[in-house]
C-alpha positions as CSV (number, residue, x, y, z in Angstrom):
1,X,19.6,-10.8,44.7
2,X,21.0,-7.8,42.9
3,X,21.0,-4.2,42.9
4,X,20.7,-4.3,38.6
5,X,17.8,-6.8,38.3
6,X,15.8,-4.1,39.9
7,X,17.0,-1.3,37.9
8,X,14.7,-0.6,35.0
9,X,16.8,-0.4,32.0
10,X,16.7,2.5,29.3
11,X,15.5,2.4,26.2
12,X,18.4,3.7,24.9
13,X,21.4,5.7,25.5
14,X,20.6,9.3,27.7
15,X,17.3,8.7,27.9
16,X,15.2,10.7,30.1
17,X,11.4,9.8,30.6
18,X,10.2,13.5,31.0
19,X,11.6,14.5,27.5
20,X,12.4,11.6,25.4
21,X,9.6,9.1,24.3
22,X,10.5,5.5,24.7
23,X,11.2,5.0,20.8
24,X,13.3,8.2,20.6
25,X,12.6,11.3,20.1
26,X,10.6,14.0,23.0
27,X,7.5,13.4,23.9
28,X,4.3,15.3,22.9
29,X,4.3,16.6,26.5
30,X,7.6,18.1,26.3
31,X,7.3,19.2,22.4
32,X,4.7,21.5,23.9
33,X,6.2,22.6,26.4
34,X,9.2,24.1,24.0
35,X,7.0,25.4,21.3
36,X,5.5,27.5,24.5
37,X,8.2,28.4,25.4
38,X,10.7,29.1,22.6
39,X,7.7,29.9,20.1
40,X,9.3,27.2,17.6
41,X,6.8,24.7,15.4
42,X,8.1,21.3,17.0
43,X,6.0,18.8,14.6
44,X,5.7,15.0,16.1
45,X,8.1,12.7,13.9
46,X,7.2,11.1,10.3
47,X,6.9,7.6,11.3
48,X,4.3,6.0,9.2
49,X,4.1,5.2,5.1
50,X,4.1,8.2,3.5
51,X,3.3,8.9,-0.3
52,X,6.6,9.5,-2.3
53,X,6.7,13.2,-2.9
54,X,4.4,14.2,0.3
55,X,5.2,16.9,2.0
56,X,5.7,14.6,4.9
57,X,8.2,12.4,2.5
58,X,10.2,15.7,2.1
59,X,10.2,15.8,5.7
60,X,11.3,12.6,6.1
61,X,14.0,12.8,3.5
62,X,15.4,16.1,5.2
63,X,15.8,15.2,8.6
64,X,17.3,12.0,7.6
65,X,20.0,13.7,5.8
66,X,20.3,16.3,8.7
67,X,20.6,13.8,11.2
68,X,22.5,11.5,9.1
69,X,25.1,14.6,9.3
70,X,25.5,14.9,13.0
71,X,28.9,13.3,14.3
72,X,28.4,10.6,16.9
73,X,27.9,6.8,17.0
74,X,24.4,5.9,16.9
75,X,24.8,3.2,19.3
76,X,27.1,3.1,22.1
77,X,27.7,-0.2,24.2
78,X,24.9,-2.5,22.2
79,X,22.1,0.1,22.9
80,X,21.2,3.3,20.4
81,X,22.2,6.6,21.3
82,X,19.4,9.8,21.0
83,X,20.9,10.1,17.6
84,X,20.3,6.2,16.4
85,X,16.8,6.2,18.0
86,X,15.8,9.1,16.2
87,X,16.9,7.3,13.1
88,X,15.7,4.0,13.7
89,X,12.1,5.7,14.8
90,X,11.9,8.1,11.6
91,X,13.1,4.9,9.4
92,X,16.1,6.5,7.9
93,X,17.8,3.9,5.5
C-alpha cells in the first residue's frame, strides 16, 4: 500500500481545481469571479472549428502568438505546464 496510489494526480503542472479547468485554462466559475471583480471581459477559450477569418479565428490566432511568446517550458517532468495546457486546449500549432 502506498501513500501515491491514493493521491489523485493533476492534470497538469500547478493546477488548482478552484481556478484552473481540468483541460487548462480557469474555469467559468472563477472567470466570473474576476470579471466581478477586476471589471475585465474574461471570454471562455476558442476551442472548437472556427471559420478562417472569424472573429473567433482572430482570437485564436492572437493568443496563440501571445502565449506562444511567454518564456517557460510548456511541459515540465512529462506533464504540461499552465502554459502548454492552454496551448494544447486552444489548439495552437
Amino acid at each position: 500500500y502506498s501513500i501515491m496510489a491514493t493521491k489523485k494526480k493533476k492534470p497538469f503542472h500547478g493546477y488548482n481545481k478552484k481556478k484552473h479547468a481540468k483541460t487548462g485554462g480557469l474555469n467559468d466559475k472563477y472567470r466570473k469571479k474576476i470579471n466581478r471583480e477586476t471589471g475585465s471581459n474574461l471570454k471562455r477559450p476558442v476551442t472548437g472549428k472556427v471559420k478562417p477569418g472569424s472573429k473567433a479565428a482572430k482570437r485564436r490566432k492572437s493568443f496563440c502568438a501571445r502565449m506562444s511568446g511567454v518564456k517557460g517550458p510548456t511541459s515540465k517532468g512529462g506533464k504540461l505546464t499552465p502554459k502548454g495546457a492552454a496551448l494544447k486546449r486552444w489548439k495552437c500549432k
